[in-house]
C-alpha positions as CSV (number, residue, x, y, z in Angstrom):
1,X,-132.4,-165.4,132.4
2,X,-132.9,-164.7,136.3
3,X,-136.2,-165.0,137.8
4,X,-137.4,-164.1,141.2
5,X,-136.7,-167.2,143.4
6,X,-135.7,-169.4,141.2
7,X,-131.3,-170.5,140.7
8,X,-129.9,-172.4,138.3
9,X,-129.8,-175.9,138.7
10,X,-126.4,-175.9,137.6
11,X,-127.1,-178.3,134.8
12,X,-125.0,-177.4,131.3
13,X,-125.0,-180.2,129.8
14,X,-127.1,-182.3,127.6
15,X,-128.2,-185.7,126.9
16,X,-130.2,-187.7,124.7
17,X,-132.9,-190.8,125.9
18,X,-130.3,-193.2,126.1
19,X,-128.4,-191.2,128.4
20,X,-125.2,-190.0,126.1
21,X,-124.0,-186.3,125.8
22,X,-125.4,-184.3,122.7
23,X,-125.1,-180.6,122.0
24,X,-126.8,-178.0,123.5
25,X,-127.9,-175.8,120.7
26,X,-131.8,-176.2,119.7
27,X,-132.2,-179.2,122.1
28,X,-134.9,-177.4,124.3
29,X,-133.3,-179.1,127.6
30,X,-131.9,-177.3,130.9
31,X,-128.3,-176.9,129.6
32,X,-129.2,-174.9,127.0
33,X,-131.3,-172.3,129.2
34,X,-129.9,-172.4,131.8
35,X,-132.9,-170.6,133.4
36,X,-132.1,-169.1,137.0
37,X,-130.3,-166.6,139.1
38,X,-126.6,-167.9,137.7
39,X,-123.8,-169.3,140.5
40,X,-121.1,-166.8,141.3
41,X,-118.1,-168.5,140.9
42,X,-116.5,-169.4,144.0
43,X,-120.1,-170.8,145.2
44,X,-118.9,-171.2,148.7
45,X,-116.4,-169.5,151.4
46,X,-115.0,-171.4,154.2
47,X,-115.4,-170.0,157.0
48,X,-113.4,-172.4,160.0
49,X,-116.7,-174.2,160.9
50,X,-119.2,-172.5,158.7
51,X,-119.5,-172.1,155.0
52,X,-121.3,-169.1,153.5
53,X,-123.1,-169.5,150.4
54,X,-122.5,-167.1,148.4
55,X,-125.8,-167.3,145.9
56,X,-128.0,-167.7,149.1
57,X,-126.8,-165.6,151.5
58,X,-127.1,-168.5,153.9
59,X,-124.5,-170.0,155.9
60,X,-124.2,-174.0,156.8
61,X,-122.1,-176.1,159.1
62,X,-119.1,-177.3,157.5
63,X,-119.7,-180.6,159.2
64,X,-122.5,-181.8,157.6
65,X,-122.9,-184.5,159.5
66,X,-122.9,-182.9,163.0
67,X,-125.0,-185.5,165.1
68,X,-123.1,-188.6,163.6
69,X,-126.4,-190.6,163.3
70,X,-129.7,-190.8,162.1
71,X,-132.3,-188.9,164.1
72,X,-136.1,-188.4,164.2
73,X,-137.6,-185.5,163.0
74,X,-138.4,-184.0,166.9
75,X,-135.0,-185.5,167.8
76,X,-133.3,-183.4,165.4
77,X,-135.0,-180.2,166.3
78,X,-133.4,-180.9,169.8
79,X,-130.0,-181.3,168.6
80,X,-130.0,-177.7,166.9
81,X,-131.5,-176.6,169.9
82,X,-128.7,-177.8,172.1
83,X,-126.5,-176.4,169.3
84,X,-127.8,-173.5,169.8
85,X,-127.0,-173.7,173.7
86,X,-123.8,-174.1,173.5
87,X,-123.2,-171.3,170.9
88,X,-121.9,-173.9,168.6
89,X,-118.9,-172.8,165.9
90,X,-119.9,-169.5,167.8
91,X,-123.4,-168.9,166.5
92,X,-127.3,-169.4,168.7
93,X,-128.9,-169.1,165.8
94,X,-128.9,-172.5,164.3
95,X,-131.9,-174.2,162.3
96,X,-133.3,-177.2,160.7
97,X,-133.6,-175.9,156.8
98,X,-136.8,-175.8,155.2
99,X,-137.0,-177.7,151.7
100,X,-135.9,-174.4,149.8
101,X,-132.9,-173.7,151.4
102,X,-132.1,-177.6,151.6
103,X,-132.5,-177.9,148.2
104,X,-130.8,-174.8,147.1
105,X,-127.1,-176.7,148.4
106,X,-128.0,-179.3,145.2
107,X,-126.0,-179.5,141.7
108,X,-127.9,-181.6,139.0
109,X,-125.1,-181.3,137.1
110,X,-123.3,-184.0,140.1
111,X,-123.7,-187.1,142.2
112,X,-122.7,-188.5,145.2
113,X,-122.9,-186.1,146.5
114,X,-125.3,-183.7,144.8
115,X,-123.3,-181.0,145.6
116,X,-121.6,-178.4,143.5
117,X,-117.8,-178.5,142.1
118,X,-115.6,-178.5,144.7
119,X,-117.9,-177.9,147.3
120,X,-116.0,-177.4,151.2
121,X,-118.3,-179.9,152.7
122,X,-116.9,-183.2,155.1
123,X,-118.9,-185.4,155.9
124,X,-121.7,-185.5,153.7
125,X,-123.9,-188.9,154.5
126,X,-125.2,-189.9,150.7
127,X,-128.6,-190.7,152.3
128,X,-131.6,-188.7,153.1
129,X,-131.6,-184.9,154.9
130,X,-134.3,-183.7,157.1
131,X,-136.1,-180.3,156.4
132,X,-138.4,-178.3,159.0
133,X,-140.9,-178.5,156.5
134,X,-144.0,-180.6,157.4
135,X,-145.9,-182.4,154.4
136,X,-149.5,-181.0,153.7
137,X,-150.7,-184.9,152.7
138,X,-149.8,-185.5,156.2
139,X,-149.1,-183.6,159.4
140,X,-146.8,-187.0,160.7
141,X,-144.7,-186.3,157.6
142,X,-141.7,-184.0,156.9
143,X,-139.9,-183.4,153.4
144,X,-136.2,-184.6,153.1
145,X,-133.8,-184.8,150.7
146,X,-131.1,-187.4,149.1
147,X,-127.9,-185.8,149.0
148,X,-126.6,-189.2,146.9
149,X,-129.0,-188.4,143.5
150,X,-131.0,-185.1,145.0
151,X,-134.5,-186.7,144.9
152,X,-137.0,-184.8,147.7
153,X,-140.0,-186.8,149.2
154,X,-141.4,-187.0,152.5
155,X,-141.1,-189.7,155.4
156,X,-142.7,-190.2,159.0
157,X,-141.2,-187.8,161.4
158,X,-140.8,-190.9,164.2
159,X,-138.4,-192.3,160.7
160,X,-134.5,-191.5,161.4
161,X,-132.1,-189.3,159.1
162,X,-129.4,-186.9,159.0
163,X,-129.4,-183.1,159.7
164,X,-127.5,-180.2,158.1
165,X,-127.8,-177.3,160.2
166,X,-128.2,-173.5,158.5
167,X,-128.6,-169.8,159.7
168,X,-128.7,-166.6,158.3
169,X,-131.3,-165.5,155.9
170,X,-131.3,-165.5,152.1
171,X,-132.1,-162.8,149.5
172,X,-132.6,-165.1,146.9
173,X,-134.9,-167.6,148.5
174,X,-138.8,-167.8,149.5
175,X,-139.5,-169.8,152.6
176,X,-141.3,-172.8,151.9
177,X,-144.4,-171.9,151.5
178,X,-144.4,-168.5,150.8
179,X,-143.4,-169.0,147.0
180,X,-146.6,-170.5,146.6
181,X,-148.3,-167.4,148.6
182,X,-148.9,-169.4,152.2
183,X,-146.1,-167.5,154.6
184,X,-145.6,-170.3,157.1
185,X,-143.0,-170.2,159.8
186,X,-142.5,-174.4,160.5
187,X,-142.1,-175.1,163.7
188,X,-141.4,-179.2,164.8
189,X,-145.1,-179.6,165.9
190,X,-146.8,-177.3,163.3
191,X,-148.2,-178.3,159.7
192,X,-148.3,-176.0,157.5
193,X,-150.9,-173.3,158.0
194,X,-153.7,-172.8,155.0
195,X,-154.4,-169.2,154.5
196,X,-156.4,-167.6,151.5
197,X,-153.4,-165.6,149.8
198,X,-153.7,-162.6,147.6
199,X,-154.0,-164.7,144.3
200,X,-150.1,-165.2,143.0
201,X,-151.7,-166.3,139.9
202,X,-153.2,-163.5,136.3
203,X,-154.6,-165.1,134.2
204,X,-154.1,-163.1,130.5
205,X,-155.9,-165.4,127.5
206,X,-155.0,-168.9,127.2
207,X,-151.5,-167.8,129.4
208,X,-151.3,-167.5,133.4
209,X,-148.2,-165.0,134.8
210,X,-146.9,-166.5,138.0
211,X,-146.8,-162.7,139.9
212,X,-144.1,-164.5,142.6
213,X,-141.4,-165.6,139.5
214,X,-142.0,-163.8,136.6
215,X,-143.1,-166.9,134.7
216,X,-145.6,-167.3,132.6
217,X,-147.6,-170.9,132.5
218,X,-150.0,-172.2,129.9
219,X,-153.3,-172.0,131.4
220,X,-154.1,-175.2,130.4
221,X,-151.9,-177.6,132.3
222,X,-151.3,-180.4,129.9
223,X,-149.8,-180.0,126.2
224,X,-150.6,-183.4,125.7
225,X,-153.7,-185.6,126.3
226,X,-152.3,-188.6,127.2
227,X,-148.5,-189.1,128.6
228,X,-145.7,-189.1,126.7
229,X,-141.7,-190.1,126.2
230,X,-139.1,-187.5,127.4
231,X,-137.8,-186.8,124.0
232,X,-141.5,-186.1,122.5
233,X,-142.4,-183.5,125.1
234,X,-139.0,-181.8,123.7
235,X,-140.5,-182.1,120.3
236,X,-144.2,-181.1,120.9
237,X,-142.8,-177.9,122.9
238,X,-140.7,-177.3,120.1
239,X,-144.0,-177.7,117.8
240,X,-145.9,-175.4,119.9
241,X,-143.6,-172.6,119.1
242,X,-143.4,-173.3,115.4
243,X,-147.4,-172.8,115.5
244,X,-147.8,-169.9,117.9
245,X,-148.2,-166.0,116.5
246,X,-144.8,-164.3,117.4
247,X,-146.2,-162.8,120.0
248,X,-146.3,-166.1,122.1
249,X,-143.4,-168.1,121.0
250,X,-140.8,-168.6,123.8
251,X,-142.5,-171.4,124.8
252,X,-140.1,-174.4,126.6
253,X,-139.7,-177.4,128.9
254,X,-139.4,-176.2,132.1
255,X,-136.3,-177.2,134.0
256,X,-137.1,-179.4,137.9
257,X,-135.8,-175.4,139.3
258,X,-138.7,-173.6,137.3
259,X,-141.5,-176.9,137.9
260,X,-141.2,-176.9,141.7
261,X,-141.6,-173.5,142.1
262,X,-145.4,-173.8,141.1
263,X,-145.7,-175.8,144.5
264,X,-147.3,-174.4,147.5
265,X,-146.6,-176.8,150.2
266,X,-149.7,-176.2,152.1
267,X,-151.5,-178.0,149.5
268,X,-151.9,-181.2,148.3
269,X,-153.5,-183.6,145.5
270,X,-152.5,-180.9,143.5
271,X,-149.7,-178.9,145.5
272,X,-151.4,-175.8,143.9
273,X,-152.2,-172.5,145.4
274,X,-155.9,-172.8,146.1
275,X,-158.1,-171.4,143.9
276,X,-155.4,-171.2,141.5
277,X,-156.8,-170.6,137.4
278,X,-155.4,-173.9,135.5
279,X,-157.2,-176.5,133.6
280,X,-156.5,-180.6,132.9
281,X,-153.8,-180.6,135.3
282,X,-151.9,-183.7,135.8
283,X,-149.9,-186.1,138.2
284,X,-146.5,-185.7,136.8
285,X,-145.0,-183.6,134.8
286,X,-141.6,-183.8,132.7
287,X,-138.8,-181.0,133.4
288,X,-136.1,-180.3,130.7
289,X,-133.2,-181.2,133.1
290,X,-131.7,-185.2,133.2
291,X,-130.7,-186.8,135.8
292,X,-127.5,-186.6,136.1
293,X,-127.3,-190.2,138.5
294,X,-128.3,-191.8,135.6
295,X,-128.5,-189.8,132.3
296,X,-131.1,-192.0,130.5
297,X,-133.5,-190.8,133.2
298,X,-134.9,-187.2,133.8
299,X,-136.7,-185.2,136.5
300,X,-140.4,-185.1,137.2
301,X,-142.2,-183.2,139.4
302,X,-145.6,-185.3,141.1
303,X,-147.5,-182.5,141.7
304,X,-150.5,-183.9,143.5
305,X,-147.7,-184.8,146.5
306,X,-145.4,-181.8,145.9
307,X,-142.3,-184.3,145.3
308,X,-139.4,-184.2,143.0
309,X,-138.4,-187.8,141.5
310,X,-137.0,-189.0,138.4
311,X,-138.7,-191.5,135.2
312,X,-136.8,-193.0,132.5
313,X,-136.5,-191.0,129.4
314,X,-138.1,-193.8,127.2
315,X,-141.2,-194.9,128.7
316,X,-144.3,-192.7,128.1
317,X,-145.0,-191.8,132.1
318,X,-145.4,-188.2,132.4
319,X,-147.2,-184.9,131.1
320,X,-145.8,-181.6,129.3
321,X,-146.4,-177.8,131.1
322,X,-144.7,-175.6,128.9
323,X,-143.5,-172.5,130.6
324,X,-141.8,-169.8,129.0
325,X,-140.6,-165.8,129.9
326,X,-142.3,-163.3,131.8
């Protein structure tokens, strides 16, 4: 199923809490959704220095390590910009990513690196990634990303990591920001710019439509009162659609893809459009897809920050948002 600005995470396979392979059928988890504008298959075409992704639209440096070492976040705005100078593997148009398109480059169905299935790529650092996007928490703060297990948090922008450069623009991606309904151009001084949005949010009953994805959320945030393991949230999603009317069955696990996309990264504490219709919402929530660094662990989104970590599948940590069609 393809939704507006969401891909596939490129997870197809499943696993139980202990981390081994199970099937697919009725367990409620990423790999048997699969939920997400699908991969084409090739992903990628080399092009001499530059790849072209062909679910994006966006093209990266082949050399994904062009400045050789760690830079600050202002420092590696001044690298693309001498990139840029130069007309570097031919192209001026050269920029920092913002945490979409970063992200969009990751596989959860991989490690070291997160990167699809025969990917072009040399030199990818397993290490953290810059993005151009600024953290609403804190305007000294940028998002980055591991490219060793795909985790995304944030860091001081006088801290040093890698850049990937990118140009072009995609079909398939909001900007950051704009998913959540604050357009924000990021710029290496800027934070990002709080703006009272035409509401992205209907709310219809006890269900909320997400107007920018085609989702539809469960008004009230939390399935659950108190936290709970990763293979209960399976089974009280699973529940919830055994006691619905027909009309509102559907209901699942969102995948880390799906979660994230709630986030508006103007916002913090929660990373919610303001104004925005839900009730009991939580710290973390559980998504339906493992981790595929370690498979007795799965992906969480902490929503008050905006961030996408993991927690182990057996302790009870996190909260249940089902989600479920448009």
């Amino acid at each position: 199923m393809t939704f507006q600005g969401i891909i596939q995470t490129g997870q197809h396979s499943c696993f139980n809490e202990d981390g081994a392979v199970v099937d697919c059928a009725g367990s409620g988890q990423d790999g048997e959704y699969q939920i997400g504008t699908p991969w084409p298959d090739p992903r990628f075409r080399l092009r001499g220095q530059v790849v072209e992704d062909l679910l994006t639209g966006l093209c990266w440096a082949t050399d994904a390590n062009p400045a050789e070492f760690p830079l600050t976040w202002q420092e590696a705005f001044e690298f693309i910009r001498a990139m840029n100078a130069r007309s570097a593997s031919g192209y001026s148009d050269w920029r920092l990513p913002d945490r979409n398109e970063l992200r969009s480059l990751i596989s959860y169905q991989a490690k070291r690196p997160a990167l699809p299935a025969g990917h072009p790529f040399v030199n990818v650092f397993s290490g953290w990634y810059w993005t151009s996007t600024t953290a609403a928490v804190n305007s000294g703060y940028a998002w980055y990303v591991h490219m060793d297990g795909a985790r995304m948090f944030y860091g001081g922008k006088n801290q040093y990591y890698m850049l990937w450069p990118v140009r072009g623009k995609s079909t398939v991606l909001p900007p950051a920001g704009e998913a959540a309904g604050s357009p924000v151009e990021e710029r290496q001084e800027s934070v990002p710019e709080k703006k009272e949005p035409e509401s992205r949010f209907v709310p219809d009953g006890d269900i909320v439509h997400d107007r920018h994805t085609g989702l539809c959320w469960r008004q009230t945030a939390s399935l659950s009162s108190k936290p709970v393991r990763w293979a209960e949230a399976l089974q009280l999603v699973a529940g919830l659609n055994q006691a619905e009317s027909d009309r509102k069955k559907g209901w699942r696990l969102p995948n880390i893809n799906e979660l994230e996309s709630l986030v508006d990264c103007s916002r913090h504490s929660p990373a919610l459009e303001v104004n925005h219709p839900f009730t009991e919402v939580r710290d973390v929530y559980w998504s339906s897809t493992t981790s595929f660094f370690e498979t007795d662990w799965a992906w969480a989104l902490y929503l008050n920050k905006g961030a996408l970590g993991v927690g182990f599948k057996k302790q009870a940590e996190f909260y249940i948002w089902p989600v479920r069609n448009g």
